[in-house]
C-alpha positions, 0 to 999 in steps of 0.5 A: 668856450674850453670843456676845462673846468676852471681852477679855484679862485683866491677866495675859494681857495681860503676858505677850502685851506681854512676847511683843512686846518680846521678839521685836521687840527685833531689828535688820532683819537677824534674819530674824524675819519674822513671830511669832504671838500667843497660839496657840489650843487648835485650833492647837495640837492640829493640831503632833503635839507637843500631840497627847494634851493635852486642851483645858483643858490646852493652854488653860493652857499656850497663853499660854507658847507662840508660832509664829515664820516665819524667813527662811533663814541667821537666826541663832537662838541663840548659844553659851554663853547662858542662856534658857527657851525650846525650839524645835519644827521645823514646817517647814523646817531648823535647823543647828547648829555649834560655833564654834570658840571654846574653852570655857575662851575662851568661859566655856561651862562649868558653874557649880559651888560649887567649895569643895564639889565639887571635892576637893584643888588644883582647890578651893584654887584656885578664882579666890577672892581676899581683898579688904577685909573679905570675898571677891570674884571677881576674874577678868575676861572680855574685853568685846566691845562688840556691833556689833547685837542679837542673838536669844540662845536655848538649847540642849545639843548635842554636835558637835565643832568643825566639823562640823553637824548638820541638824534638820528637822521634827519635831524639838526644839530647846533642851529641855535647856539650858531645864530644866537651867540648864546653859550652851549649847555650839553657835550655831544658824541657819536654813538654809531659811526656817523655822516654829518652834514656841517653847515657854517652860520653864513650859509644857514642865515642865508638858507633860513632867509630864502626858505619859509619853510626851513625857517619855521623848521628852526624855530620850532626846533629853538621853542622845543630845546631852548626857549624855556632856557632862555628865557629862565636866564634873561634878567626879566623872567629869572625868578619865574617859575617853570610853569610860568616860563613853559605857558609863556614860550607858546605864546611868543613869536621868534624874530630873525634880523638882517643888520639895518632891519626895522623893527618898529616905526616911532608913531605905529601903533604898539602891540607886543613887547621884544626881548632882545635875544642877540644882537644890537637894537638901535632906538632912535627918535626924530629930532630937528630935520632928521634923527638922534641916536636916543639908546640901544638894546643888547641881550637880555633887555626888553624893548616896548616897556614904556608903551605898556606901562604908560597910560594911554601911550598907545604908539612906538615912542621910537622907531628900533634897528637892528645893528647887524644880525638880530635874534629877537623874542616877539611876546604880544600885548594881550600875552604880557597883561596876562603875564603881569597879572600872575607875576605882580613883579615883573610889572614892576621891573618893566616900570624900573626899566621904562623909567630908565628908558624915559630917561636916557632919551630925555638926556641924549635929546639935551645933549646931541653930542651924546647921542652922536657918541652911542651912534659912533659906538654901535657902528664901531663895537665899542658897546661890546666891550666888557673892558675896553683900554682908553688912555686920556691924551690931555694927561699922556705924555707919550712915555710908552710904560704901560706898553712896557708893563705889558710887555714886561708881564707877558714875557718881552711880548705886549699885547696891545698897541697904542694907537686907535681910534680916538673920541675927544681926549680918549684914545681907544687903543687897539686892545682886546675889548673882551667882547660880550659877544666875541666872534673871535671864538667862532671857528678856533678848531682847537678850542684854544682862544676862550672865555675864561669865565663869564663877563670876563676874560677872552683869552687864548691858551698858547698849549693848543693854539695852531697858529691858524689866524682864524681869530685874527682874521675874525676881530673887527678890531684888530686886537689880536695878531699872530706872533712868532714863538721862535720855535718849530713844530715838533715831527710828532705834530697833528696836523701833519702839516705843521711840522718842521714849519716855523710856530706861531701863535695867536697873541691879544690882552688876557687882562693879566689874569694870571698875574694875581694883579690887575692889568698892568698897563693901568697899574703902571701908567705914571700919569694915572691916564689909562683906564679899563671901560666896562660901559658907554655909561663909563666912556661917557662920564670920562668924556665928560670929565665927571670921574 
């Protein structure tokens, strides 16, 4: 065999570009001052972090991980941001801080499906308003227009507001917030020059899945910082008290999901109640030969509800499955009695919520072709849509006005397409869902594509896209593509790369926010045919014909 070491492959040699558009992506006041390139297996075993994992291992994960030199006083992440990265300390301190800015100010709060987690007023007036044929989210966030880049990250701490907590060597930085999908709550800066290790979140999962020990690091880490947080957000325990919340995290186990992962089996014994952190949870019951789809769990819900409030249910009534990665809250059965003992309350919202169960999986066992639609919706994404573009094909007659309302509000430039996947009369057009739990926010390195506001809007700020196609590449749904503005980057751009090179940007459905109208494509359709669907519930009654 030659001594010549071997040249990159295609797929390494993405990801290193990918590794360089997304840390140059600063003005010269970021304080990036220098970042490495694909760490090797030696580099790795010397940081006490990688101790353990042997060298294949840390060669599969190496192209997922860099090192970074930062100058004293950067500012390395923001509140209230979505991103995939984590942060190790090698030298040096990192100081983190609220703000100042409220959470109700700032959209800084979970995103939960509210017509199913939130029981009574809360869910009736969940900002959903009827325009046209369907439903679009109406609420607007005030704009900021920025003044710079700005290196956006990822982190769950819980400080209060003006106080800061120091973190040196040897600490981890952002794990919580990377693996959850749950918004940050604190701004993190240098406060010396610093050397960061920077791990992306398929590189962690793979680190906390081999290692035992790196995994009870990361959840004494979560229960420290952000359990309590957590769990004071979830619909089931928002109007507990601090002690009660602070008693109940001590008590509670931390369940990390592989996509397709059992749970629980339908006739085992139950003993514990889930709360569903991130991630989809599939519950199924037997039915015929086989098995239905009978409902599913999204952030914010409990699962284990009927077996404790029922007499004498002592068993799983359904066997539960993560549909892809899954971050779950195991609380046990002898923990929740004592629970409801103290807060008479939450024993009601678990009979509420047993009641819904019971009853969503009576009606898909009644009507299997239901049941086959909320398969065929966790397998595609649909139940992560918060306002997902459906046009009826028994009323459309091709005639194309709502792409041209698109276009027409968006300067010549539609930002949808109308075509997709269809089910029944419905066709889903190939259009932003507006995800609860959007992946296209993983990885911007400017910030640029955002949720703009709670719930509603997933949008892209044209001022400091970069053109990278990060979004693009992460959209399950093809609902974002990159458009050629017509124009070049100036000589004065940051990155250096870009300049003289022609500019292209991100471009996907914004709702029509900023038109003071709702979304003209429903608004315009001749034929009343399109709608805006913020729930399967919705996609179903249309299927069904019952609106």
């Amino acid at each position: 065999m030659s001594d010549e070491v071997a040249s990159p492959g295609k797929t390494e040699f993405r990801r290193l570009e990918q590794y360089r558009d997304r840390w140059s992506s600063f003005d010269n006041e970021t304080g990036l001052i220098e970042i490495s390139d694909k760490p090797n297996v030696e580099e790795l075993k010397a940081i006490e972090l990688f101790e353990g994992f042997d060298d294949r291992f840390l060669e599969k994960i190496s192209p997922d991980i860099s090192i970074a030199r930062w100058s004293e006083g950067s500012v390395l992440f923001e509140e209230g941001t979505y991103i995939d990265l984590a942060f190790y300390v090698l030298e040096g301190e990192v100081e983190v801080f609220v703000e100042g800015v409220g959470a109700e100010a700032t959209g800084n709060r979970p995103i939960f499906d509210l017509s199913r987690t939130v029981i009574g007023t809360v869910a009736a007036d969940s900002s959903k308003t009827a325009v046209g044929g369907g439903t679009a989210l109406m609420r607007k966030a005030t704009r900021v227009a920025p003044t710079r880049i700005t290196f956006l990250s990822t982190m769950d701490f819980d400080l209060p507001e003006g106080v800061a907590a120091r973190l040196g060597k040897g600490e981890l930085i952002g794990e919580i917030g990377s693996m959850s999908g749950w918004p940050q709550s604190v701004t993190a800066r240098t406060a010396s020059e610093c050397r960061l290790v920077q791990i992306k979140v398929a590189a962690l999962r793979l680190m906390k899945r081999k290692s035992k020990t790196l995994k009870a690091r990361l959840d004494q880490l979560y229960r420290e910082r952000s359990l309590a947080v957590q769990l004071k957000s979830t619909p089931l325990f928002q109007g507990c008290t601090e002690v009660f919340v602070e008693a109940l995290k001590e008590n509670v186990e931390l369940v990390s999901c592989e996509p397709d992962e059992k749970i629980v089996t339908s006739g085992e014994p139950a003993d514990c109640l889930y709360l569903v952190r991130s991630g989809f949870v599939k519950l199924t019951q037997g039915f015929a030969d086989g098995e239905i789809a009978v409902s599913y769990l999204s952030k914010g819900m409990t699962l284990g509800e009927v077996e404790f409030v029922v007499e004498d249910l002592d068993n799983w009534q359904s066997t539960a499955k993560s549909v892809e990665y899954a971050e779950l809250v195991k609380i046990p059965r002898a923990v929740v009695e004592q629970l409801v003992q103290n807060q008479p309350e939450i024993a009601d919202q678990l009979w509420r919520t047993a009641t819904d169960r019971i009853r969503e999986a009576g009606f898909a066992r009644r009507n299997v072709a239901a049941a086959e639609f909320t398969e065929v919706a966790l397998r595609t994404g649909l139940v992560q849509g918060n306002s997902i573009l459906a046009i009826d094909l028994n009323a459309c007659t091709r005639c194309d006005d709502c792409v041209r309302a698109c276009a027409a509000t968006h300067e010549g430039r539609p930002r949808f397409v109308r075509e997709g996947n269809k089910y029944g009369n419905l066709l889903v057009a190939k259009s932003c869902y507006h995800c609860r739990d959007p992946v296209c926010l993983v990885g911007c390195p400017t910030g640029a594509i955002h949720r703009s506001g709670v719930g509603e809007v997933v949008a892209v700020d044209e001022e400091v896209c970069i053109g990278c196609s990060n979004c693009a590449n992460n959209c399950p749904y093809d609902a974002i593509v990159m458009h050629e503005t017509g124009s070049a980057w100036p000589e004065d751009m940051i990155p250096t790369g870009l300049r003289g090179r022609d500019r292209a940007v991100a471009s996907k459905c914004d709702l029509c926010e900023d038109t003071g109208h709702g979304p003209a494509c429903v608004s315009n359709c001749p034929q009343g045919c399109a709608f805006r669907i913020g729930s399967l519930e919705e996609f179903q009654a249309l299927l069904s014909g019952d609106v």
